[in-house]
N, CA and C of each residue as an Amber inpcrd file, in Angstrom:
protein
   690
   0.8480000  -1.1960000   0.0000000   0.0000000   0.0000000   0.0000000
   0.8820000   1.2440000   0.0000000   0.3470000   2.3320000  -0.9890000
   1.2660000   3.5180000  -0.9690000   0.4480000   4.6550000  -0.9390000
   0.6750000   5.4320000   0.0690000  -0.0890000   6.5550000   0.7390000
   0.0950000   7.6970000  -0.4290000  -0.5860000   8.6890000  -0.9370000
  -0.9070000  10.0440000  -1.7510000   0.5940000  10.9740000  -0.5300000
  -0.3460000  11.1320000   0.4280000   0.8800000  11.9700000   1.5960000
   0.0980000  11.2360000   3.1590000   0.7330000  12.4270000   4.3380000
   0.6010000  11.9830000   5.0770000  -1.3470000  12.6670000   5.3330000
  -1.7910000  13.0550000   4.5760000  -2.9380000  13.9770000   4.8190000
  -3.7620000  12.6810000   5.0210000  -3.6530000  11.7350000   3.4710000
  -4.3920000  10.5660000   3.4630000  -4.1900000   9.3680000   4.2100000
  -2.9700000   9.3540000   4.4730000  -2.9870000   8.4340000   5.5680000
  -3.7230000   8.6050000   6.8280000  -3.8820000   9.5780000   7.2610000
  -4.7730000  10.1140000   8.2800000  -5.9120000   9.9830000   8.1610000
  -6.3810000  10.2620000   6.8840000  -8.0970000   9.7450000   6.4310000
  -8.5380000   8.1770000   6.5730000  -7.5890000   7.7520000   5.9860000
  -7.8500000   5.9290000   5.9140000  -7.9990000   5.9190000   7.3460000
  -6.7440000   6.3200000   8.3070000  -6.9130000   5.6260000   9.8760000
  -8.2450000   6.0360000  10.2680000  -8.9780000   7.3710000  10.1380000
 -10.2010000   7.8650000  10.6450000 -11.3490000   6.6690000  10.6880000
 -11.5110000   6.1970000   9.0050000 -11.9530000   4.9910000   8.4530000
 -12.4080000   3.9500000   9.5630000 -10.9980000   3.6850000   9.9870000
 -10.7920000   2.5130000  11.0750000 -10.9480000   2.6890000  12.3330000
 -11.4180000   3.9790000  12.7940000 -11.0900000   4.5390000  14.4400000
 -12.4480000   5.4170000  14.5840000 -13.5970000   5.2110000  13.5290000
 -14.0900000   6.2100000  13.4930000 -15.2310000   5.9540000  14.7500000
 -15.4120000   4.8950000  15.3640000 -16.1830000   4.2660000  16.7730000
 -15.8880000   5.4700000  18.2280000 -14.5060000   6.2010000  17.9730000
 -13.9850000   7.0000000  18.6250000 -14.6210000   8.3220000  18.6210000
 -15.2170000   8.8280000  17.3590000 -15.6130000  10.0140000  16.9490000
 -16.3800000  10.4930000  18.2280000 -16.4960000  11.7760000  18.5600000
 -16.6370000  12.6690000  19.8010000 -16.8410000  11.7760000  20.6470000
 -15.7500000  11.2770000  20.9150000 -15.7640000  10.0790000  22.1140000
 -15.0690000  11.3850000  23.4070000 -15.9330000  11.7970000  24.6480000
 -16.0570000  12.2080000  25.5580000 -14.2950000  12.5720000  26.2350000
 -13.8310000  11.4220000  26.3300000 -12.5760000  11.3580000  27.2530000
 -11.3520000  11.2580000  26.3920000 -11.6030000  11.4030000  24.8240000
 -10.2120000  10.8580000  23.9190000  -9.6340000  11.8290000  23.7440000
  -8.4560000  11.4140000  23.1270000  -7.1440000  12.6070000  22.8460000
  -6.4780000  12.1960000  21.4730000  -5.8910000  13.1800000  21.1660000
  -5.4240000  12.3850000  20.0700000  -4.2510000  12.8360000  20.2240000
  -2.7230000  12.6470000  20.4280000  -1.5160000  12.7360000  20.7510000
  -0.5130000  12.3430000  19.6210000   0.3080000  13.1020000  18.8750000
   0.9950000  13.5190000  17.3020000   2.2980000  13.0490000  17.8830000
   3.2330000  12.4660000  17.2500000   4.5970000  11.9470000  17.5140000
   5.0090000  12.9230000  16.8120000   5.4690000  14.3490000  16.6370000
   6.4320000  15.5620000  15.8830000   7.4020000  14.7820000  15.2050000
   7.4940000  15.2670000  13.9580000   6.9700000  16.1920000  13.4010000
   5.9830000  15.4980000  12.4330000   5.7950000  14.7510000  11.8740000
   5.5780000  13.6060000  10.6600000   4.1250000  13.5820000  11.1690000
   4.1630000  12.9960000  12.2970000   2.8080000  12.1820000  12.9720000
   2.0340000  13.3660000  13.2970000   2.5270000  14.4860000  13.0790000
   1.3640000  15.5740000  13.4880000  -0.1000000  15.9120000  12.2400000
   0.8000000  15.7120000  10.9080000  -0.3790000  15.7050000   9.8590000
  -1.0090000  15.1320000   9.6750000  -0.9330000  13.7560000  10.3550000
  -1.6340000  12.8370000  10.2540000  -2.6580000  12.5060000  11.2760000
  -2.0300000  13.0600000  12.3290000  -3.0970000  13.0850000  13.3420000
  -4.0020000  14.5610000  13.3920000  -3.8210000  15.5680000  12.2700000
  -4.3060000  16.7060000  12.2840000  -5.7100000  16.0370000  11.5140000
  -5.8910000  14.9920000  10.7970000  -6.6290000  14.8230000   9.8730000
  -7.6000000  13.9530000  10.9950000  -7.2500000  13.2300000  11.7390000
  -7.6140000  12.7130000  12.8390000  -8.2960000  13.3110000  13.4970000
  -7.8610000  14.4060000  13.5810000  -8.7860000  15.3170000  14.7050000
  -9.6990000  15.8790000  14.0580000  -9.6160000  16.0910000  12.5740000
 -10.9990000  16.7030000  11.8010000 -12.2320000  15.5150000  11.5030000
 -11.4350000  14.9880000  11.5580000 -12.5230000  12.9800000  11.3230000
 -12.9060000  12.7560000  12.5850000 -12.5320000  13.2110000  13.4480000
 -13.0340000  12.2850000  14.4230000 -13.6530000  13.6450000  15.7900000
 -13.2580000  14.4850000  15.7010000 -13.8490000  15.3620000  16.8280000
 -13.0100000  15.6030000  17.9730000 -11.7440000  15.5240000  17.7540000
 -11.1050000  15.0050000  18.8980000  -9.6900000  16.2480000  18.7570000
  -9.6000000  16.3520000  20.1640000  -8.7270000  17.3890000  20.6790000
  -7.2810000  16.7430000  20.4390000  -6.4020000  17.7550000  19.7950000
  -4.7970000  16.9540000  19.8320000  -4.2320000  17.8540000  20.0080000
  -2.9870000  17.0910000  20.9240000  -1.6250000  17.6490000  20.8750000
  -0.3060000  16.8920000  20.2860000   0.7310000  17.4440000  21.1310000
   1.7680000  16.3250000  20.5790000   2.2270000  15.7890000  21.6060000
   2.7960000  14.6410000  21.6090000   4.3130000  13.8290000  22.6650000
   5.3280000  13.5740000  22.0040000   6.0080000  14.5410000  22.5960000
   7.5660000  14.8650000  21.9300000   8.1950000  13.5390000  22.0410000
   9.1990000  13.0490000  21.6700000  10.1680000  12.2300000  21.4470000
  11.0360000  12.3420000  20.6120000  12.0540000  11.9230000  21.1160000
  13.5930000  12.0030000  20.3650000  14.4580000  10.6960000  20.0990000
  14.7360000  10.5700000  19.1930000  15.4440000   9.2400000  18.5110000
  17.0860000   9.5220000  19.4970000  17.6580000   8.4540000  19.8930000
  18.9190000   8.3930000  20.1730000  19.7590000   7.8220000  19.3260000
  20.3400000   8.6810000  18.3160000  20.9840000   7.6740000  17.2570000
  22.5780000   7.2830000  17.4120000  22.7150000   6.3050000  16.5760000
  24.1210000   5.5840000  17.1180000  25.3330000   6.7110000  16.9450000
  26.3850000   5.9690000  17.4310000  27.4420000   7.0870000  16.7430000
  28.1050000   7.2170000  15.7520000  27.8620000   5.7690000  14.6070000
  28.6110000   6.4530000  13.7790000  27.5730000   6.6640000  12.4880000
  26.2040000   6.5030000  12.8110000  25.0360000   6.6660000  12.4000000
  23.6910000   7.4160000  12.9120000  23.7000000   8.4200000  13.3400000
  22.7560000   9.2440000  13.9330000  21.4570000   8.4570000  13.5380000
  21.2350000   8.2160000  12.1780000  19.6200000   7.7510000  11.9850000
  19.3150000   6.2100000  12.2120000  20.0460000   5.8980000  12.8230000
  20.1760000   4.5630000  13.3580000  19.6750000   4.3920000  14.7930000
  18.8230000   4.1250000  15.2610000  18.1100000   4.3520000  16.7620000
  18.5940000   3.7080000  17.6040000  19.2890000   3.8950000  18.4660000
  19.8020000   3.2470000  19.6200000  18.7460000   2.8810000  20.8370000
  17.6930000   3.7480000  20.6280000  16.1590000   3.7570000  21.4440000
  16.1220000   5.7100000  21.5010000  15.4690000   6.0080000  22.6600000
  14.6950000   7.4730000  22.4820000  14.4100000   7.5880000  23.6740000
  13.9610000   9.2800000  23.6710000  13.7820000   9.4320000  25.6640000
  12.4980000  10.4700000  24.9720000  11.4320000  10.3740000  25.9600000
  10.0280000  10.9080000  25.9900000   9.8910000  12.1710000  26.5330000
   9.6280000  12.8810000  26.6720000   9.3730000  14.2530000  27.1110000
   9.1330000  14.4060000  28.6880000   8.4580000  13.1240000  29.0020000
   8.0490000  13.2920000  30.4870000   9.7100000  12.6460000  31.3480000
  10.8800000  12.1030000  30.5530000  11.6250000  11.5060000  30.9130000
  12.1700000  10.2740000  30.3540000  11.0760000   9.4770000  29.8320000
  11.0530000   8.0310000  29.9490000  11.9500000   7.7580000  28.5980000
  13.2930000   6.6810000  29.3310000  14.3160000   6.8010000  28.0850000
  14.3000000   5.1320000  27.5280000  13.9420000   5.0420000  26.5330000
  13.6620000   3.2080000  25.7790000  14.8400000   3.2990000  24.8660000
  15.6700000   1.7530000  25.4710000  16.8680000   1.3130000  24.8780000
  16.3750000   0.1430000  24.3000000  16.5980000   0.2880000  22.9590000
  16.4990000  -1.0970000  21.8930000  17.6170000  -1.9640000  22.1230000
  17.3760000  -2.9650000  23.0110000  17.8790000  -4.5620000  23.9170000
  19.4240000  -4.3430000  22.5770000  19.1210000  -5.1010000  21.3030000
  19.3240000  -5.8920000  20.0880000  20.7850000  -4.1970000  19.9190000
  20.2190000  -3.4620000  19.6840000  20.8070000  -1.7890000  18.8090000
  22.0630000  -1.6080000  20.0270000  21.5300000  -1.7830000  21.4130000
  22.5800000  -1.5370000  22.0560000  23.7910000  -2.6640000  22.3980000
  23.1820000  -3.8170000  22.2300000  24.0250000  -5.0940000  22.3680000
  25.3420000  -5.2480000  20.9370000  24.1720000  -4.6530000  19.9900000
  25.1770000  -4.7860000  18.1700000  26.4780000  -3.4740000  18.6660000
  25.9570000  -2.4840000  19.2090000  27.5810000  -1.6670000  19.9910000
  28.2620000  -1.4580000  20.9680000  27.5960000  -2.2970000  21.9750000
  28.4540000  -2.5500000  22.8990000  28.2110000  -1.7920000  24.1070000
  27.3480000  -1.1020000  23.7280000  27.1030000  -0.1370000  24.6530000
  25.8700000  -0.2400000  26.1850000  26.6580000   0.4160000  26.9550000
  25.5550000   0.7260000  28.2460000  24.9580000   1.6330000  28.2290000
  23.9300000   1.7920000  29.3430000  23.1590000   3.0800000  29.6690000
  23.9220000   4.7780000  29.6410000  24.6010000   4.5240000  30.4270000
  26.0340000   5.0870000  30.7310000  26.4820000   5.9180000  29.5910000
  26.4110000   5.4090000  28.4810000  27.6050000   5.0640000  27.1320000
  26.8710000   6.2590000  26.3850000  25.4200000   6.3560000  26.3120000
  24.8580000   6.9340000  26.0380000  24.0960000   8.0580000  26.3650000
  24.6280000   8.3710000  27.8980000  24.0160000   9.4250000  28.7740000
  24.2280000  11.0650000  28.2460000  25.2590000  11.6510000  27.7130000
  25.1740000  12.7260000  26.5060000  24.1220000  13.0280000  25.5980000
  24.1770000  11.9800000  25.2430000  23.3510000  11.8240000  24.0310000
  21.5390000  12.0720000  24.3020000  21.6830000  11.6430000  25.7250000
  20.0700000  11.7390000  25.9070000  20.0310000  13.0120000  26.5120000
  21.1990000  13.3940000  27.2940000  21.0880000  14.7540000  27.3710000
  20.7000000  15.8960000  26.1890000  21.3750000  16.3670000  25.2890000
  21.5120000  16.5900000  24.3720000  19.7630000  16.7550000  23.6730000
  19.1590000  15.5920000  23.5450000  18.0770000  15.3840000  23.1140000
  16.7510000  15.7470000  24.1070000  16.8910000  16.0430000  25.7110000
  16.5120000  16.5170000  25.9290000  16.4690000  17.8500000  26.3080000
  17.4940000  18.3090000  25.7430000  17.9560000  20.0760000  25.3380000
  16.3910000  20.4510000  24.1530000  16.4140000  18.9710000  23.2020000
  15.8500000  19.7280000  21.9690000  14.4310000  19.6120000  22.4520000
  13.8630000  18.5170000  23.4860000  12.8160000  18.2220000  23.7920000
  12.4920000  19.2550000  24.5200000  12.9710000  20.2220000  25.4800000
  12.6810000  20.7610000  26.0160000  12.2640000  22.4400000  25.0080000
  12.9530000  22.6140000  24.3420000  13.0690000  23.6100000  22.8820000
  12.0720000  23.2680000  22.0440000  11.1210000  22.2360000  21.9260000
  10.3470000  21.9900000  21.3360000   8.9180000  22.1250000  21.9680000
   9.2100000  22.1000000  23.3030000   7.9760000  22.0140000  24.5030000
   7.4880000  23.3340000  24.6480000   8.6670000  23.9860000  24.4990000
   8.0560000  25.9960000  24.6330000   7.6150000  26.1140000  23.1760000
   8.5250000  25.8640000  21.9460000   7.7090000  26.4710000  20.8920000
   6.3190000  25.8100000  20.5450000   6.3820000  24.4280000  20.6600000
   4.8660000  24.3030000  19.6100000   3.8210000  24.4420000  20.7800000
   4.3070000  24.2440000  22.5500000   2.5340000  24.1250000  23.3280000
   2.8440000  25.8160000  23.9160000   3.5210000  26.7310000  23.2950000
   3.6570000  28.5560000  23.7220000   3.1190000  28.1480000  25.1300000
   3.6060000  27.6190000  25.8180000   3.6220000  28.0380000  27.7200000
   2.6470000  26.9790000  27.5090000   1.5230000  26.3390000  27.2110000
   0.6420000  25.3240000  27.5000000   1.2560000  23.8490000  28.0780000
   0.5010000  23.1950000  29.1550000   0.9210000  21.5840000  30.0060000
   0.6710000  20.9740000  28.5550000   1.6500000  19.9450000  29.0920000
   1.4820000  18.7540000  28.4430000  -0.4980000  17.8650000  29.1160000
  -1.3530000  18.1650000  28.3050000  -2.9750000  17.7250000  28.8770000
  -3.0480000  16.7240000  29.6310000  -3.8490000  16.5010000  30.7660000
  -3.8350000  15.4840000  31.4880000  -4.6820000  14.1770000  31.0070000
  -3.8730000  12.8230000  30.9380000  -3.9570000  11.8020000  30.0690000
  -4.6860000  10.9360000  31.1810000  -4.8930000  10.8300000  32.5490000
  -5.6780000  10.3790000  33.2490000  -6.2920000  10.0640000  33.3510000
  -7.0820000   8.4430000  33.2070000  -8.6910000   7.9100000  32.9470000
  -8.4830000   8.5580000  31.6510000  -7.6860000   8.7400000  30.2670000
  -8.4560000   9.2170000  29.2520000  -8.2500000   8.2550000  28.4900000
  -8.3620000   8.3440000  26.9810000  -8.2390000   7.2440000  26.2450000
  -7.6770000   8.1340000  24.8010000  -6.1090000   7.5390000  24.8350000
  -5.0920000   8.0450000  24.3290000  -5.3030000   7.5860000  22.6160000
  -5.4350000   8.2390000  21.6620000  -4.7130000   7.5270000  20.7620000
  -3.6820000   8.3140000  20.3740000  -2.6220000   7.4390000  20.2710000
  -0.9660000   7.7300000  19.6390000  -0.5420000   7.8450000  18.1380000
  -0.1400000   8.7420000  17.3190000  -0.1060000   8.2170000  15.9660000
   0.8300000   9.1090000  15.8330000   1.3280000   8.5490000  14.8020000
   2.8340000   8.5070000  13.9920000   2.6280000   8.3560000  12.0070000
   3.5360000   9.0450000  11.7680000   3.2540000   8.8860000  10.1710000
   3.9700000   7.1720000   9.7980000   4.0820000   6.6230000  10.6110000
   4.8140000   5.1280000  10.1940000   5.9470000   5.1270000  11.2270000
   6.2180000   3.3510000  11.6240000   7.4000000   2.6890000  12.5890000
   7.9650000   2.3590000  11.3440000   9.1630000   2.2850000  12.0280000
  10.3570000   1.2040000  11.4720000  11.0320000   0.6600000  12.3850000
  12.0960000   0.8540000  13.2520000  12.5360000   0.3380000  14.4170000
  11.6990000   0.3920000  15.7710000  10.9370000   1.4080000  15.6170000
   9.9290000   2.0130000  16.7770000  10.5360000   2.3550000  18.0380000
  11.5240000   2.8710000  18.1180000  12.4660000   3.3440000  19.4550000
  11.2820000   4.8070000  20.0840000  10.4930000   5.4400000  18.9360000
  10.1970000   6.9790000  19.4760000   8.9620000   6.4500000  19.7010000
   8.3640000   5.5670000  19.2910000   7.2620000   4.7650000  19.4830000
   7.1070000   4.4220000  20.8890000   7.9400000   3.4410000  21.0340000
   7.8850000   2.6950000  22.2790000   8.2610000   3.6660000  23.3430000
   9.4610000   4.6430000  23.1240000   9.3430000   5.5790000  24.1100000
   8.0640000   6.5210000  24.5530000   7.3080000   7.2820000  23.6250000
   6.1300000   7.4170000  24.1980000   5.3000000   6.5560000  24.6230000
   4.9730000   5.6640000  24.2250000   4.0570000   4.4890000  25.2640000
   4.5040000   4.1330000  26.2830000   6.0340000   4.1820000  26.5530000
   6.3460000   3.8430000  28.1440000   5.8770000   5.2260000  29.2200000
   6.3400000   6.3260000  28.3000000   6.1820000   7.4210000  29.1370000
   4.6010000   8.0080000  29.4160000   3.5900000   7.7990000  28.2090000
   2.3250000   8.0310000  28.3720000   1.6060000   7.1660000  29.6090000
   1.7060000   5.2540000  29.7060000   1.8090000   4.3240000  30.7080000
   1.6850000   5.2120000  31.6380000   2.9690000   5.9410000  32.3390000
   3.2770000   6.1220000  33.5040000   2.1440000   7.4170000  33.9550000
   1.6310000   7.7890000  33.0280000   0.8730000   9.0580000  33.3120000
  -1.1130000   8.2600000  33.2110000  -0.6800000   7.3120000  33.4040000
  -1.9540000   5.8320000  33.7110000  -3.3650000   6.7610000  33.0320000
  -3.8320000   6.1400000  31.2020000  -4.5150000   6.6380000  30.6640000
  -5.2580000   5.4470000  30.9100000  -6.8160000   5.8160000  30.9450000
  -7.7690000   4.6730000  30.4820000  -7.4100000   3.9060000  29.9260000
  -7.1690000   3.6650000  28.4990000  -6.3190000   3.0350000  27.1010000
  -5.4310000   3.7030000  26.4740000  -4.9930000   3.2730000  25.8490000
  -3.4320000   3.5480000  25.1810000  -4.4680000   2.8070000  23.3510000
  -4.7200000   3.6260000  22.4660000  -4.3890000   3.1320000  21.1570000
  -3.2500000   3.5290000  20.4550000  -2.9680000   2.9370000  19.4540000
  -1.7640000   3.2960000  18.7940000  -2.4300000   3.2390000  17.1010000
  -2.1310000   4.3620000  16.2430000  -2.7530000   4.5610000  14.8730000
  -1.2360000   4.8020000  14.2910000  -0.8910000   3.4740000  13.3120000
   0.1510000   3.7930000  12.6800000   0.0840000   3.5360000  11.0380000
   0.0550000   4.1190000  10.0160000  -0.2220000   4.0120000   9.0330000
   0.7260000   2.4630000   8.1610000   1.8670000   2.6730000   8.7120000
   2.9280000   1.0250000   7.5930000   4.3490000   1.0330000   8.5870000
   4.3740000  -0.0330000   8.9070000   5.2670000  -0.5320000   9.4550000
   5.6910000  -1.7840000   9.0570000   6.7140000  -2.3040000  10.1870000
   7.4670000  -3.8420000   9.2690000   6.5820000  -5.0890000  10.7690000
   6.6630000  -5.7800000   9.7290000   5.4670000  -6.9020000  10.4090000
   6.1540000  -7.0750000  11.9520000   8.0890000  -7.6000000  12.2350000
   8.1700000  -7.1690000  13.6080000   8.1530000  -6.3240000  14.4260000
   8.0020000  -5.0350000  13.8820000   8.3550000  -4.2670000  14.9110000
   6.4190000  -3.8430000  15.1400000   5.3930000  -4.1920000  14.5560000
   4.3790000  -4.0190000  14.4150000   3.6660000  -4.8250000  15.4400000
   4.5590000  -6.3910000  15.5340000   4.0830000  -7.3330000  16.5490000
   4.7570000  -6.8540000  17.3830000   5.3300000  -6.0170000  18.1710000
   5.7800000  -5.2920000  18.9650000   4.9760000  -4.5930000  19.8240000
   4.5620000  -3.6690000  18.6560000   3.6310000  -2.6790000  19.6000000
   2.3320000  -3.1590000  19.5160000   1.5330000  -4.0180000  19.1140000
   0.2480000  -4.7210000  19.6370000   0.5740000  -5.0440000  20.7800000
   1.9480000  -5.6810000  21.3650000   1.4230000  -6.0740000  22.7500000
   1.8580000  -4.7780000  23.7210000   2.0670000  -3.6450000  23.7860000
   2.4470000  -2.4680000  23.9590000   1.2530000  -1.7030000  24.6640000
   0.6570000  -1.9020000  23.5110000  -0.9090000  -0.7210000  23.6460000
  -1.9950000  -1.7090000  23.8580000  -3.1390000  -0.8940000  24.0650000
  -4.4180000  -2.0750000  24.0390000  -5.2340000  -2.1680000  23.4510000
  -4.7390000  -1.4660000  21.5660000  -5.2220000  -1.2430000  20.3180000
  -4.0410000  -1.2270000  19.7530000  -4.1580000  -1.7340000  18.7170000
  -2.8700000  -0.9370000  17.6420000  -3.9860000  -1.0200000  16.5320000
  -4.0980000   0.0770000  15.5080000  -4.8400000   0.4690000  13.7880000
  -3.9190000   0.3660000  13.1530000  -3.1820000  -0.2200000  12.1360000
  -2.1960000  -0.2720000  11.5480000  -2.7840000  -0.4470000   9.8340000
  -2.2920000   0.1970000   8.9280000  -2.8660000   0.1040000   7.8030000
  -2.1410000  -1.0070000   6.7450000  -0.6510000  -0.7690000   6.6230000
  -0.0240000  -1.6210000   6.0420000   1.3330000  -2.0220000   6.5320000
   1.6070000  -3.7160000   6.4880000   2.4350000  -3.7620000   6.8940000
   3.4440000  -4.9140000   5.8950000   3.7730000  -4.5170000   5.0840000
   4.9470000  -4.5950000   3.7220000   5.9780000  -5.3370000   4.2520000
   6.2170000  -6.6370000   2.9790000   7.5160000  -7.3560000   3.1800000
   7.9580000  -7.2610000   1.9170000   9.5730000  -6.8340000   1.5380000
  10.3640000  -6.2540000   2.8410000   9.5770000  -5.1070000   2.9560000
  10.1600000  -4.4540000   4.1890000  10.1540000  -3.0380000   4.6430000
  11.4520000  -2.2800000   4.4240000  11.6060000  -1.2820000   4.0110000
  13.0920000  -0.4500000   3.4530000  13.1600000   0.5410000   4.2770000
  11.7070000   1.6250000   4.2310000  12.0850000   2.8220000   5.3090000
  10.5310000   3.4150000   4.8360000  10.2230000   4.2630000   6.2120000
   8.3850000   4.5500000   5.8040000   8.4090000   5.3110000   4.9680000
   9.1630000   6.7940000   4.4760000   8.8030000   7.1540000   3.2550000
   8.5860000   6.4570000   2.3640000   9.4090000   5.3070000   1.9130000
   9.4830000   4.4110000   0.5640000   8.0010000   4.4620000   0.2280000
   6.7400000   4.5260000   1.3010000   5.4130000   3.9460000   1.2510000
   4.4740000   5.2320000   1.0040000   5.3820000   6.4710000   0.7130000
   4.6200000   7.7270000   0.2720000   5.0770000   8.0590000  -0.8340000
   3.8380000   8.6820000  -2.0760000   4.5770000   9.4140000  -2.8630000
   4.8790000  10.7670000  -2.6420000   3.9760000  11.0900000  -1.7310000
   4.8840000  12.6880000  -1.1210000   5.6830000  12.9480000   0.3170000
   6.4750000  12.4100000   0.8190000   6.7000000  12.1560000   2.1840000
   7.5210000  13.6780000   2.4260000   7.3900000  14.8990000   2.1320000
   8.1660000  16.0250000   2.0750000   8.1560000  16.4760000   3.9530000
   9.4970000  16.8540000   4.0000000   9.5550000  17.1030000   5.2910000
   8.8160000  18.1270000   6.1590000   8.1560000  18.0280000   7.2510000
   6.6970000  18.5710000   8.3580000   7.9570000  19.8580000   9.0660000
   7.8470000  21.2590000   8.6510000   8.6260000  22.1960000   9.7880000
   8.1020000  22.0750000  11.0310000   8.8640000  22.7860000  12.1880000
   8.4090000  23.3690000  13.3270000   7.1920000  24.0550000  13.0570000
   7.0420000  24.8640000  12.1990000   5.9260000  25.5860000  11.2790000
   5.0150000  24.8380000  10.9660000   5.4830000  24.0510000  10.4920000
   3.8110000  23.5780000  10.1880000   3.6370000  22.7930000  11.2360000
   4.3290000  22.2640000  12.1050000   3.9440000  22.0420000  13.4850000
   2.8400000  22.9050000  14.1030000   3.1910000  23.7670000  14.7500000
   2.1900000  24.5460000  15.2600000   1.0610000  25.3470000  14.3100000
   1.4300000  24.9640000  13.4610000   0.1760000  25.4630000  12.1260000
  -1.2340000  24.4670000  12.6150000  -0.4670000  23.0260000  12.2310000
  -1.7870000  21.8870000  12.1100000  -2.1620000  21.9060000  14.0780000
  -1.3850000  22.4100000  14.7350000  -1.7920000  22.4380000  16.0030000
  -3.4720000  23.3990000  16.1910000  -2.9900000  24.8460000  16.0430000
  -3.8630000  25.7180000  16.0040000  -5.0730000  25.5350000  14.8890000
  -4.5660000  24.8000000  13.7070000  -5.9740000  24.6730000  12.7420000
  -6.6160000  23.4080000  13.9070000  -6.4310000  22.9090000  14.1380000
  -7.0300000  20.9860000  14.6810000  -7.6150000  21.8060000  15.8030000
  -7.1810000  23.0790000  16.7660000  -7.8230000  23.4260000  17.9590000
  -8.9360000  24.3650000  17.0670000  -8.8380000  25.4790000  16.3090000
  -9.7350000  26.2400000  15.6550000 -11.2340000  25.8030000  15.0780000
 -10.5240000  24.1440000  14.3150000 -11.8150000  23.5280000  14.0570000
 -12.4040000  22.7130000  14.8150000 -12.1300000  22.2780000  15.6060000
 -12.6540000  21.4030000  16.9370000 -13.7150000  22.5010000  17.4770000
 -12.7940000  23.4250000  17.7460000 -14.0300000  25.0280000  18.5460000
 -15.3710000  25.4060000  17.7750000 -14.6880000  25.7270000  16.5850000
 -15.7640000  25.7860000  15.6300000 -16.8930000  24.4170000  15.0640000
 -16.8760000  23.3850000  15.4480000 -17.6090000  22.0170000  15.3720000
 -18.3360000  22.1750000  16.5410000 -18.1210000  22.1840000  18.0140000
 -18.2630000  22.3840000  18.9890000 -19.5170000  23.5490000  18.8810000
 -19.0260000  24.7720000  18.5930000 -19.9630000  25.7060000  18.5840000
 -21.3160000  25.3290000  17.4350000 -20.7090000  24.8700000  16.3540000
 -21.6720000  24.3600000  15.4340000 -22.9440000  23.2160000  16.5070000
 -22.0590000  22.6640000  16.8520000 -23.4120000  21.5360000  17.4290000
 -24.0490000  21.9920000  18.5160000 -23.5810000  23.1350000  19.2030000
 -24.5390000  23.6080000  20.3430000 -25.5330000  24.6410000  19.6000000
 -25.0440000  24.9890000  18.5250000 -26.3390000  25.7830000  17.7810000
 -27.5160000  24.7340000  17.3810000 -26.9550000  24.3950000  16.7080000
 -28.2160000  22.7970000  16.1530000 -28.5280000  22.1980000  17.3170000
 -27.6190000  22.1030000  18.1180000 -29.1880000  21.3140000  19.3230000
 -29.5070000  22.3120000  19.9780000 -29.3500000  23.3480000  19.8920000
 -30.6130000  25.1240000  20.7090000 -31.2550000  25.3040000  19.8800000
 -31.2360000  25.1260000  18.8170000 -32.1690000  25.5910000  17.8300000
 -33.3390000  24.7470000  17.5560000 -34.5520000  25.7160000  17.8890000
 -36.1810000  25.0260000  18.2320000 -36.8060000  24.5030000  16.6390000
 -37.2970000  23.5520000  16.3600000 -37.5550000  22.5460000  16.0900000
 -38.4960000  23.4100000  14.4990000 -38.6320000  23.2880000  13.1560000
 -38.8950000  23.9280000  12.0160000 -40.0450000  23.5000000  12.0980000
């Protein structure tokens, strides 16, 4: 399966999640930068309030885009067992590095929520989405770190991933929506024909449109149900 962009991938998941639509207690939570357009489309399909959960890839050293695992915004740092064993490395080995990344996490927390909390996930019912896994290090790091902030449910909406790392996060969450999952797997763009890179900018763009039209839906339906009967 090969996605138009990430707009449509977001539509198909709606498709599949749409039982959720103005579901009372849900959230819809964007993995930056990728996973935000996709969950922007999410939030127009479905009625549902989003933000983001930052995460940061820890990449190797002599390969940055190589995931060593990732640390979550609230803290929570996930080491891939297999990534750290292939270099040799400890917790330790890598403690810079997560520093470092939470320099950017923290630089990312003032610009896209401008002074706003990270929303309280409590009794709610999370869904997580991402424009596509491949190793799932930023993946699994937000689900450890969301966990700890004890949501009703945890779903996970991921458009194409690789069949293991997919049986991964089913047992992770207590949903996974997954649209396609391709053998081989090469890398998730391969599975877009437009995969063009998401700014900080349009970060907080699809933030403020997804809150603007939520308000405006909202106000729409309290008119139609005040409004006395033709």
């Amino acid at each position: 399966m090969t996605f138009k962009n990430r707009e449509e991938a977001g539509r198909r998941l709606v498709e599949r999640l749409i039982q959720y639509r103005d579901h009372s207690t849900a959230i819809i939570l964007a993995l930056p930068r990728g996973g935000v357009a996709v969950g922007y489309q999410l939030s127009l399909g479905l009625h549902l309030p989003m933000d983001v959960f930052i995460t940061r890839k820890l990449g190797a050293p002599d390969n940055p885009e190589y995931a060593l695992g990732a640390v979550g915004e609230t803290g929570t740092v996930y080491l891939n067992p297999e990534a750290m064993r292939a270099y040799g490395l400890s917790r330790s080995d890598v403690e810079e590095v997560v520093q470092v990344q939470q320099r950017e996490i923290a630089r990312r927390q003032d610009l896209y929520r401008q002074g706003r909390q990270l929303p309280r996930l409590t009794d709610h019912t999370v869904i997580l989405v991402d424009d596509g896994i491949a190793t799932g290090s930023t993946f699994f790091a937000a689900v450890q770190s969301i966990r700890h902030l004890k949501p009703l449910r945890l779903i996970g909406a991921i458009p194409v991933g690789p069949v293991e790392t997919i049986r991964e996060a089913c047992m992770q969450v207590d949903e996974l929506i997954v649209l396609a999952t391709p053998d081989p797997f090469w890398a998730v763009g391969n599975h877009y024909i437009d995969f063009g890179q998401v700014s900080d900018h349009d970060v907080v763009a699809y933030l403020n449109l997804a809150e603007e039209s939520l308000l405006g839906w909202r106000e729409r339906s309290r008119s139609s149900t005040a409004s006395p009967p033709q």
